[in-house]
VEXDREN-2710 file (C-alpha; in Angstrom, 1 decimal):
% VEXDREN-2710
k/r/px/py/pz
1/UNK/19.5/2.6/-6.9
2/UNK/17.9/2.2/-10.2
3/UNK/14.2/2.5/-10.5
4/UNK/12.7/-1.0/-10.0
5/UNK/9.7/-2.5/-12.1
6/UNK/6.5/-4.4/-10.6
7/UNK/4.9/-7.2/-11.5
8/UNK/3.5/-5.7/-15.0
9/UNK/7.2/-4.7/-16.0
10/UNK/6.2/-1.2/-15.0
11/UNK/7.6/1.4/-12.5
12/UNK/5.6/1.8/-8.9
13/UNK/3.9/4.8/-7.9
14/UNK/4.4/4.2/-4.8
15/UNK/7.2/2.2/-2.5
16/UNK/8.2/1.3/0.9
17/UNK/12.6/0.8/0.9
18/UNK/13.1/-1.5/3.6
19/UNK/16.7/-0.9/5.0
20/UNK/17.8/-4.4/6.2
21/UNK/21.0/-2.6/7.3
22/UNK/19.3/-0.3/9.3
23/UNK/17.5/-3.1/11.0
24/UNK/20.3/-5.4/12.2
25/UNK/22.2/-2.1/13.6
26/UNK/18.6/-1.8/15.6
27/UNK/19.1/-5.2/17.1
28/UNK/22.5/-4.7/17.5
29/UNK/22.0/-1.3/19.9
30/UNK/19.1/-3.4/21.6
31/UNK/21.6/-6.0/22.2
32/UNK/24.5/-3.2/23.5
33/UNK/21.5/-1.8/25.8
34/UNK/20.9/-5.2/27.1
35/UNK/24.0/-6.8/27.0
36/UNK/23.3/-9.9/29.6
37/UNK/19.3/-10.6/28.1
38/UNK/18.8/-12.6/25.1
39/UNK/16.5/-11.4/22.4
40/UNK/13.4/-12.0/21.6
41/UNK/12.4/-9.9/18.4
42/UNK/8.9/-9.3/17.9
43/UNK/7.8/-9.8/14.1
44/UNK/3.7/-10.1/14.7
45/UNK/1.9/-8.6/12.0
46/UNK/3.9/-8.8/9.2
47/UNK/6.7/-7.4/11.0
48/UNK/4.9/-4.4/12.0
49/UNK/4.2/-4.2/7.9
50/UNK/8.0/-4.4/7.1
51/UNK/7.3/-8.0/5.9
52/UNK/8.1/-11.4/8.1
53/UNK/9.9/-13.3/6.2
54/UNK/12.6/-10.4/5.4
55/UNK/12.8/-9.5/8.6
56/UNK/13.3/-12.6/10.3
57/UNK/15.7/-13.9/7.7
58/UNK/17.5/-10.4/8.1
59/UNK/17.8/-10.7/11.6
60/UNK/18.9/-14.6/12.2
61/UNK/16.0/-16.6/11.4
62/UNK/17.8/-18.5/8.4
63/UNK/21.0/-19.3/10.7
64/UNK/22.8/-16.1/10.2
65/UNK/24.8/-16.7/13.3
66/UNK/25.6/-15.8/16.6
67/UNK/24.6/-11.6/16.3
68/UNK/20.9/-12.6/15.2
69/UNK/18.0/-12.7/17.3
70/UNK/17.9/-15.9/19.6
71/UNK/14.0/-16.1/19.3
72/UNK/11.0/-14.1/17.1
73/UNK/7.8/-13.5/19.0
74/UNK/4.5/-13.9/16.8
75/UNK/0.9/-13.6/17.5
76/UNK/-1.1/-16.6/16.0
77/UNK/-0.5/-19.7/14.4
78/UNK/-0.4/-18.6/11.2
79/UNK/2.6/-16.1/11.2
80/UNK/4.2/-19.1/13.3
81/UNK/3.9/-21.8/10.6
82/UNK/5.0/-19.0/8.0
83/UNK/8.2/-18.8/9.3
84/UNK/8.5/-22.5/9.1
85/UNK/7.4/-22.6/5.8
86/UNK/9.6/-19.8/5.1
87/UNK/13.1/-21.6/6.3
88/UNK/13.5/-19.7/9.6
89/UNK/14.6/-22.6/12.3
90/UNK/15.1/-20.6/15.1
91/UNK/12.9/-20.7/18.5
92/UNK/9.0/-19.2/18.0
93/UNK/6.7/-18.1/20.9
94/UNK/3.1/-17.5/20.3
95/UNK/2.3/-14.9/22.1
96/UNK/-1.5/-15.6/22.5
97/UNK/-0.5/-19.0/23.1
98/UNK/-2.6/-21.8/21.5
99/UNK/-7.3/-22.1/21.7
100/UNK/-7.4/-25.5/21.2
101/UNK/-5.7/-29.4/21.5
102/UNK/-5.3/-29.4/17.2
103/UNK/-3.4/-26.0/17.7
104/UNK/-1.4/-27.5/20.4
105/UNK/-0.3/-30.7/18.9
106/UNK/1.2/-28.3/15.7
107/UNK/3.0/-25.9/17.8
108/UNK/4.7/-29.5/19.6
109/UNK/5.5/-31.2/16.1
110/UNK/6.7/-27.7/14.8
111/UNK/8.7/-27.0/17.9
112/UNK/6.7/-23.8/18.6
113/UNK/6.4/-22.3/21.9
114/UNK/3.4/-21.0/23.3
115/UNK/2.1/-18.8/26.0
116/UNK/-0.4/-19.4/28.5
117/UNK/-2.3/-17.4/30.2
118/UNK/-5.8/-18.5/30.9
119/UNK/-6.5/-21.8/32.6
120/UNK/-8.6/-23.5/29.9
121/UNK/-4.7/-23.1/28.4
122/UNK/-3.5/-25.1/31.7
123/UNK/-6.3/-27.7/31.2
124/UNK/-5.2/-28.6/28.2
125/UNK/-1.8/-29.3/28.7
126/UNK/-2.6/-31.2/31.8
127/UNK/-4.9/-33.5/29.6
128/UNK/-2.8/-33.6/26.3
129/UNK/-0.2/-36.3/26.0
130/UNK/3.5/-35.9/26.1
131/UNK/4.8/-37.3/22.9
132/UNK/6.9/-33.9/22.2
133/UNK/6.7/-31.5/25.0
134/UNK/6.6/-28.2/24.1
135/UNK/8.3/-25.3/26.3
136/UNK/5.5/-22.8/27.8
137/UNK/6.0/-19.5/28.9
138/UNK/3.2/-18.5/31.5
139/UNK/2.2/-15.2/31.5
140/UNK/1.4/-13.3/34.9
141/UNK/-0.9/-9.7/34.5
142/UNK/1.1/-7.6/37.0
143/UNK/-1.2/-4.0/35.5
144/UNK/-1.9/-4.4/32.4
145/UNK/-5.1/-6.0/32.7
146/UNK/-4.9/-7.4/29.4
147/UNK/-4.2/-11.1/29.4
148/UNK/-2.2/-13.5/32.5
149/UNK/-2.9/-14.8/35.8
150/UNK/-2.9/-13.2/39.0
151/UNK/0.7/-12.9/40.2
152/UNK/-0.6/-14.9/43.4
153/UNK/-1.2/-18.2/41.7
154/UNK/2.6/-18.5/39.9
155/UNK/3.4/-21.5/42.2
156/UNK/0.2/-23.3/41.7
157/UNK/0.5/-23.2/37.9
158/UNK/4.2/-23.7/38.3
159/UNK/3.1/-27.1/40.3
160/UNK/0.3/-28.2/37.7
161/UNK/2.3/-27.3/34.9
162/UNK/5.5/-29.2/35.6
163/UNK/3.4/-31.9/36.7
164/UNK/2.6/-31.8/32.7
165/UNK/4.1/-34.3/30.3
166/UNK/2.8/-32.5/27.5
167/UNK/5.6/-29.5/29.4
168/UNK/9.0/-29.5/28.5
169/UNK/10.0/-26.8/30.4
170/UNK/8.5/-23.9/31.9
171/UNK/9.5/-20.0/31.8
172/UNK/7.4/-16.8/33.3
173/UNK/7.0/-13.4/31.3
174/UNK/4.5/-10.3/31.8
175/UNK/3.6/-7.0/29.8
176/UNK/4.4/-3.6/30.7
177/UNK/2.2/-1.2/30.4
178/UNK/3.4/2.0/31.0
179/UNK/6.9/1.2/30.0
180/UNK/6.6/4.1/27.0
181/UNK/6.5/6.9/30.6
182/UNK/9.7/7.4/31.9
183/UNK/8.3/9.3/35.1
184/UNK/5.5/6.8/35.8
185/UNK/6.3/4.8/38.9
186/UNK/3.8/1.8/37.4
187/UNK/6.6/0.0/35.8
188/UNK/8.9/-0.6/39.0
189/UNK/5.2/-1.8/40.6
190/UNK/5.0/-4.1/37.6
191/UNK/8.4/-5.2/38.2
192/UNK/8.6/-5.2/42.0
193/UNK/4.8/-7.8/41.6
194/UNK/6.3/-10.0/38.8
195/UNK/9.7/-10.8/41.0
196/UNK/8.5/-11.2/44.5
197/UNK/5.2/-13.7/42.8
198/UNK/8.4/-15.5/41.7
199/UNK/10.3/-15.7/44.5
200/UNK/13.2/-18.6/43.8
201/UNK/11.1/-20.1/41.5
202/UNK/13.0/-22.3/38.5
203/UNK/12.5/-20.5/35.0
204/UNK/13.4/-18.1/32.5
205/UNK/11.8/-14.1/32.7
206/UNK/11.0/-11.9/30.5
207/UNK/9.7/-8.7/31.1
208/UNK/11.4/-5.9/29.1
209/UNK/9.5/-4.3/25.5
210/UNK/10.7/-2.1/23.8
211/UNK/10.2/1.1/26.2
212/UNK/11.7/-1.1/28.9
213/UNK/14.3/-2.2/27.1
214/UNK/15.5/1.2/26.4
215/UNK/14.1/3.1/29.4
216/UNK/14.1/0.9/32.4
217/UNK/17.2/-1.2/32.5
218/UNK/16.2/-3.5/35.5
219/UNK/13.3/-5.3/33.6
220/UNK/16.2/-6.6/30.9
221/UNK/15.6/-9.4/33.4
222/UNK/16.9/-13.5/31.1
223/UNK/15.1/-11.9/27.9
224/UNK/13.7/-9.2/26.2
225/UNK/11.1/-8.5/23.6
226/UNK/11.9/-5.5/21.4
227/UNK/9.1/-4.7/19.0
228/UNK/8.9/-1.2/17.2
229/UNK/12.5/-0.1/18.6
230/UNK/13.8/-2.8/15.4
231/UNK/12.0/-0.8/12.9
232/UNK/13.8/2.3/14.0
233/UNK/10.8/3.8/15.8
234/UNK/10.4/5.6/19.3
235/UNK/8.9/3.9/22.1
236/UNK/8.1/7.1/23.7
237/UNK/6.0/9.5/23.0
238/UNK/7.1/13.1/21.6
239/UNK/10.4/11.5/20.8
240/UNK/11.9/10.2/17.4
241/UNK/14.0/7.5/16.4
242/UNK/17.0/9.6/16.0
243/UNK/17.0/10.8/19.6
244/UNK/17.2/6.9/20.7
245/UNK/20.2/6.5/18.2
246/UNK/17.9/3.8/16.3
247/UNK/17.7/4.1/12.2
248/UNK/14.6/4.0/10.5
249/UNK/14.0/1.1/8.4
250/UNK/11.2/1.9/6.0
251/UNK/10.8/4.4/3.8
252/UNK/7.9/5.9/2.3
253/UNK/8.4/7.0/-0.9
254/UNK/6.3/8.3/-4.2
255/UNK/6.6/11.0/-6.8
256/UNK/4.4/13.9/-8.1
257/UNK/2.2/13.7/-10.9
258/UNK/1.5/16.7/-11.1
259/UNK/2.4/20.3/-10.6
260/UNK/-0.6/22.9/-11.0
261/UNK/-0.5/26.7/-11.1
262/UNK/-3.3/28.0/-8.8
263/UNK/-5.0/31.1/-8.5
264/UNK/-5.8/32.8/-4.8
265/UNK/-9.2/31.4/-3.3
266/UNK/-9.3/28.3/-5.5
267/UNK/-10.1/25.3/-3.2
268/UNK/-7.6/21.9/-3.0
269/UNK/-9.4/18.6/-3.0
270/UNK/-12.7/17.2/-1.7
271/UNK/-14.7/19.3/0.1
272/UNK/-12.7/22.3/-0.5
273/UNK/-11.1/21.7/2.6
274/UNK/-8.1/23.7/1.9
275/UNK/-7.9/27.1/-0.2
276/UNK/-5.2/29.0/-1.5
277/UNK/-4.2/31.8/0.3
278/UNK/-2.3/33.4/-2.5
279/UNK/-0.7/32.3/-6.4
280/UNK/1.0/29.3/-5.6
281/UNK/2.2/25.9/-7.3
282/UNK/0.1/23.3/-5.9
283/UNK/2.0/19.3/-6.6
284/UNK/0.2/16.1/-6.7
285/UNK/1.5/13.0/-5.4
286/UNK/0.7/9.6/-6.4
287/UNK/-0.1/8.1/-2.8
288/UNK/-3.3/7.9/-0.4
289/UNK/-5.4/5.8/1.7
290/UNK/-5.8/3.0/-0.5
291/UNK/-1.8/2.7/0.3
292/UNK/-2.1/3.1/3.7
293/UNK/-1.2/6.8/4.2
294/UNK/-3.4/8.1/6.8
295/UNK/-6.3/9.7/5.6
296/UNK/-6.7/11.8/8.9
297/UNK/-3.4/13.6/8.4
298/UNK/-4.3/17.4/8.9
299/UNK/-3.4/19.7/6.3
300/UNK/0.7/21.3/7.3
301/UNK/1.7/17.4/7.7
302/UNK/5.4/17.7/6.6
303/UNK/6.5/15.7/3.1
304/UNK/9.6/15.8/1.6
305/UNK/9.9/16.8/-2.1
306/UNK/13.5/16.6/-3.6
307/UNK/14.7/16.1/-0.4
308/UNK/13.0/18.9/1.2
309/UNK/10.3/19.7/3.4
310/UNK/6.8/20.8/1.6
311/UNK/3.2/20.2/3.4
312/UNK/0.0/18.3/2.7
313/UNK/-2.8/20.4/2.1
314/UNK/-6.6/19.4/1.3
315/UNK/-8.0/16.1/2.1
316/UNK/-6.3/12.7/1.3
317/UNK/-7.8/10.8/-1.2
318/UNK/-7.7/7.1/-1.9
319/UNK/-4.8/7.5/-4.6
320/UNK/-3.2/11.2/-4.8
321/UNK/-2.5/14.0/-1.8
322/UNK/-2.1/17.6/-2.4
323/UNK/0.8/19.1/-1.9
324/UNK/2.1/22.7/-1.4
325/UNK/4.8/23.8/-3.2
326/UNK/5.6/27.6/-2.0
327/UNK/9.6/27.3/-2.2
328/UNK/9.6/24.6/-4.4
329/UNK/9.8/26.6/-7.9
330/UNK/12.0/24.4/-9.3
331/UNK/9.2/21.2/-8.5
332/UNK/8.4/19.3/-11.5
333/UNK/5.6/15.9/-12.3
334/UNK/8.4/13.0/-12.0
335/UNK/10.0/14.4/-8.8
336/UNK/10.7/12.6/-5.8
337/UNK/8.3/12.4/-2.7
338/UNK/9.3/11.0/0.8
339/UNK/6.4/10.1/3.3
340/UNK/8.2/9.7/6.1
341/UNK/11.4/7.6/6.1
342/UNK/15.3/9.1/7.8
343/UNK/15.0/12.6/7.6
344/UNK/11.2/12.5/8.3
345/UNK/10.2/10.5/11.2
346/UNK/6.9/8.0/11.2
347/UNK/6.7/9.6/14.6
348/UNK/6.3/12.9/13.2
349/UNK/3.5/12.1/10.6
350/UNK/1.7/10.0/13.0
351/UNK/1.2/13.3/15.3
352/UNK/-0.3/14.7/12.5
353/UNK/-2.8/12.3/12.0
354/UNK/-3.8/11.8/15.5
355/UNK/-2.4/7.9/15.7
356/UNK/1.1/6.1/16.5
357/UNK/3.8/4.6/14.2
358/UNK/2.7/1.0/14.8
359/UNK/-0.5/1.9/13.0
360/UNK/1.0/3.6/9.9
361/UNK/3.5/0.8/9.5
362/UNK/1.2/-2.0/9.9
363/UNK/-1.3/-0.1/7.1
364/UNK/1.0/0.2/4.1
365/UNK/-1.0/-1.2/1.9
366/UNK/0.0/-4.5/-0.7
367/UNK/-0.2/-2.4/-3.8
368/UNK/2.7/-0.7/-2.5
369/UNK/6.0/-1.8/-3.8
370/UNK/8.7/-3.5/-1.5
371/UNK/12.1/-2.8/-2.3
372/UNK/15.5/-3.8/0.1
373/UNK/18.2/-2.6/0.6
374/UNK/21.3/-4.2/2.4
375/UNK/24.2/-2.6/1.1
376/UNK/27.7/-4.1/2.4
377/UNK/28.9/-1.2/5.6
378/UNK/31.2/1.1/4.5
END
């Protein structure tokens, strides 16, 4: 792929490649490891930074057929009505649901769907009119102790709620929250509370994230909600993508600016918070926080240069990261650098810097350049 130019006609210093490829296949496995659920594909904040619009065109959202997602899951308004705005048809569920009767009567004339989960949500359905019903998915906390009702009350709201004409339908869904632990027995509990507050109650479930989707195959349940498993990215911990059989779809790439001969004792970077144990070539890449690459990565955090592994060492800085290039002798200002991306998982990095993928996706930063691919399958 030929070097792309920016806005100003120039080349980026930094980019994220965004495999759209590498995404469908994603969904495609989730839908193999689920085969009787539909999908709901999670593409809240900015598609987990791979960009909302792309992704939910990519995967269905501008009427790619029957192998795209049958519904995207967003947090807010916002994202919701950016879809719309975007061309993307397809069923939306806002996940937080809806704070007031304004947001309400949008998500029924923009055929949104929205969560509830508190009663003041409950309240005002039962007082709104029913022009266009819209379809609600109640939400039940069965552990995480986040948001939804007490399991206990599913038949009460079930009762107010279809009393609703504001309600066109009604379907039940809860949160895992140890789904990402394989040995913990909370997710079975989880399950085991959601289904028997149910009983033979009418309604879709949903249940499954990502974790469950790939770990516990008995909360696939009507639909599931995959989230960072579409990006190509481990649910559970101490575990890569590659290891799930899921692709990474963004790349992290830059280039070195630099290459410096250093002398034994001289210090890298602010602070001095590295120093050369011996002669060594010592690269600078163009990339830092101010592009979303996490400042707290320790020095040893693996980078590829020319398509092989070098380390970080000193302290990121807004714009450049220090890199040692021991058995790189050949390393020259111009070269390739890889942040994470296949060959170097997110999950890798993000043990490094003390965080999780979601957070180094969701950070790369807008001065980073977007590029796609979606080349035809071989």
């Amino acid at each position: 792929m030929s070097e792309p130019l920016d806005a100003t006609g120039s080349s980026p210093r930094a980019r994220a490649v965004i495999d759209l490829r590498a995404l469908r296949a994603n969904l495609q496995y989730a839908r193999h490891r689920a085969p009787g659920s539909r999908v709901m594909a999670i593409v809240k904040a900015n598609a987990y930074g791979h960009g909302l619009l792309r992704v939910a065109h990519a995967l269905g959202g501008g009427g790619r057929g029957g192998d795209g997602a049958d519904a995207f899951g967003v947090a807010c308004m916002s994202e919701a009505l950016a879809l719309r705005a975007g061309g993307v048809g397809a069923r939306v569920v806002l996940l937080e649901g809806v704070p007031d009767g304004a947001e309400l009567e949008l998500a029924a004339r923009r055929s949104f769907e929205i969560v509830v989960h508190h009663d003041e949500q409950v309240t005002l359905l039962e007082r709104a009119g029913g022009a266009v019903p819209v379809r609600v998915w109640v939400k039940l906390d069965t552990g995480m102790h986040r948001l939804g009702f007490p399991p206990q009350r599913a038949r009460e709201l079930h009762a107010r709620l279809t009393r609703c004409g504001a309600v066109r339908e009604v379907a039940w869904m809860t949160h895992l929250a140890c789904a990402d632990d394989r040995c913990s027995d909370a997710t079975p509990r989880q399950l085991e509370r959601f289904r028997a507050s149910l009983g033979d109650l009418p309604g879709e479930r949903s249940v499954a994230n990502s974790g469950g989707l790939l770990g516990w195959p008995e909360t696939h349940l009507d639909w599931v909600r995959p989230g960072i498993l579409l990006y190509g990215v481990s649910p559970f911990p101490g575990r890569d993508a590659a290891q799930e059989r899921l692709r990474p779809v963004m790349t992290l790439q830059t280039r070195l600016i630099a290459v410096k001969a250093l002398c034994k004792g001289d210090a890298v970077g602010y602070g001095g918070a590295w120093v050369c144990p011996e002669d060594m070539p010592v690269g600078v890449a163009a990339i830092g926080y101010g592009d979303g690459y996490p400042r707290h990565a320790g020095n040893g955090t693996p980078i590829l240069v020319n398509g092989r592994r070098a380390a970080l060492i000193g302290r990121v800085s807004m714009d450049m990261i220090g890199v040692d290039l021991r058995g790189h002798p050949e390393a020259r200002a111009g070269d390739p650098v890889v942040l994470w991306g296949p060959g170097l998982p997110v999950e890798e990095i993000a043990r490094h810097a003390g965080t999780i993928p979601y957070e180094l996706l969701c950070a790369v930063s807008r001065r980073v350049a977007v590029v796609t691919r979606d080349d035809p399958e071989s």
